[in-house]
N, C-alpha and C positions, 0 to 999 in steps of 0.2 A: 880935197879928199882927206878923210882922218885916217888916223894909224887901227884899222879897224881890223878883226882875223876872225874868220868863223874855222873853229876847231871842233874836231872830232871827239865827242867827248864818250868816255869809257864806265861801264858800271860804278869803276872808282871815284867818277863824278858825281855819283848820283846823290851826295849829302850836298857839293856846290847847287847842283839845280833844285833842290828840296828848298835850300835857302831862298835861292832867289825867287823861286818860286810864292813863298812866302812873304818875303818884301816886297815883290812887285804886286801881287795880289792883293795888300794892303792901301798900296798906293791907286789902284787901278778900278777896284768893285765896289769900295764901300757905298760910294753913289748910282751905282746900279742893280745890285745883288743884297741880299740880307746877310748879314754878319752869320748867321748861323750855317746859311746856307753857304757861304763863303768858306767857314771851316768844314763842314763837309766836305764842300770840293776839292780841299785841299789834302783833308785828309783820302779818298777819294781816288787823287790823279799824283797825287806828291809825294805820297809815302814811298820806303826804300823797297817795300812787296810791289807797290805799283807798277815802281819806274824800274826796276827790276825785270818785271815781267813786259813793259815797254820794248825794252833796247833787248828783251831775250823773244821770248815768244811772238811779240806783235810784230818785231823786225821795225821797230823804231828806231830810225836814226836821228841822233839829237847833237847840237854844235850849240858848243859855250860861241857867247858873242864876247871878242874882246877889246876893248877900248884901251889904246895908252897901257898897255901890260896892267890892266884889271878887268876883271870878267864882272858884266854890266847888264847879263842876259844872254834868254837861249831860244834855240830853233828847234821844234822836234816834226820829221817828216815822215811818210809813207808812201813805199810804192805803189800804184795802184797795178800800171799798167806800163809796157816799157814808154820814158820820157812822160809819165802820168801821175804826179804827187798829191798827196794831200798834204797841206801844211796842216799840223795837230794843234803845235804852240807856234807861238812869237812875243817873247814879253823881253822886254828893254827897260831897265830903270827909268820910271820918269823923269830922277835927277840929271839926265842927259840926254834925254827924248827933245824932241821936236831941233834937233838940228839935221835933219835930214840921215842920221843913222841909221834908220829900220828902211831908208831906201836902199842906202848903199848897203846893207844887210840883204835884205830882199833880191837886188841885183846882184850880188856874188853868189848866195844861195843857188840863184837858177841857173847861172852859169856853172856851178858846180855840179849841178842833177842832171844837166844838159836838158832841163825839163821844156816840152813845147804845155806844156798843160797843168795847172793847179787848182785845184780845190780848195775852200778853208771853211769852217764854221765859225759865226762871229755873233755875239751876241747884239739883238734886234735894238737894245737900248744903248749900246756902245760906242755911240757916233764917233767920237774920236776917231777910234781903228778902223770903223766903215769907211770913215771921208780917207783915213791913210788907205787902205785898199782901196778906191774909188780915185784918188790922187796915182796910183803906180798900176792900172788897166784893172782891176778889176770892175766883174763887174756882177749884181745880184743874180741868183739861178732862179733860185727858190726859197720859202718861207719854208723853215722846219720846227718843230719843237721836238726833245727830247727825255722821256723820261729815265732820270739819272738816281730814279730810288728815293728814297724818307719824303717822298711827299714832292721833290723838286724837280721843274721842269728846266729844260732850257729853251729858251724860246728865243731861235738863231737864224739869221741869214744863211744859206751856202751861196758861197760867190766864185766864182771862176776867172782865171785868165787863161784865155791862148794866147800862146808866145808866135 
């Protein structure tokens, strides 16, 4: 077990998750997404207006991931329904990815929502994070695409777990 803590994070976070947002999306899309389209999205879902109106108006709740007293990535959720989530994010530094982190992340998360049920959208080309949710019970619902503006689609998985 790592010294791992998902924290509550506060509007005052919101330049931390812009950041990391931005490093992990570096590490994460360039082999799947187009660079243009990449910055889009960033600008998009990461700006301070964005995420702002995330954790204000949409009732985004979002937790710094913390490793070893360094914050290493984040979780952003929504209620659907009571014990009903949608996971929005989940990004992890790759520089300490694949040690079993984003499970034991994953499992404190839903014991923290008391959730029996989550949703997530994941993009169709991102095997990685499909086999990691396919590895921890998910499992695929439905094929979506989403139009996200200037021309870009996403063209995503929804996958679900019941608890």
């Amino acid at each position: 077990m790592q010294d791992v803590k998902l924290i509550k994070a506060l509007t005052s976070d919101i330049p931390t998750i812009s950041s990391l947002a931005y490093r992990i999306w570096k590490q994460v899309y360039p082999d799947i997404i187009s660079q243009e389209q990449i910055d889009y999205m960033l600008q998009l879902m990461y700006s301070n207006e964005s995420l702002s109106e995330q954790m204000g108006a949409k009732a985004h709740l979002f937790y710094l991931i913390e490793l070893e007293s360094e914050c290493v990535g984040f979780v952003s959720v929504s209620n659907e329904s009571p014990n009903n989530w949608h996971l929005n994010k989940f990004y992890i530094d790759q520089k300490v990815a694949r040690k079993g982190l984003g499970t034991e992340v994953l499992a404190d998360l839903l014991r923290l929502l008391q959730a029996k049920q989550m949703t997530l959208t994941v993009n169709r080309q991102n095997y990685k994070a499909i086999n990691f949710y396919f590895k921890n019970g998910f499992r695929i619902e439905r094929v979506a695409d989403f139009n996200i503006g200037n021309g870009y689609v996403m063209n995503d998985f929804v996958m679900m777990l019941e608890i």
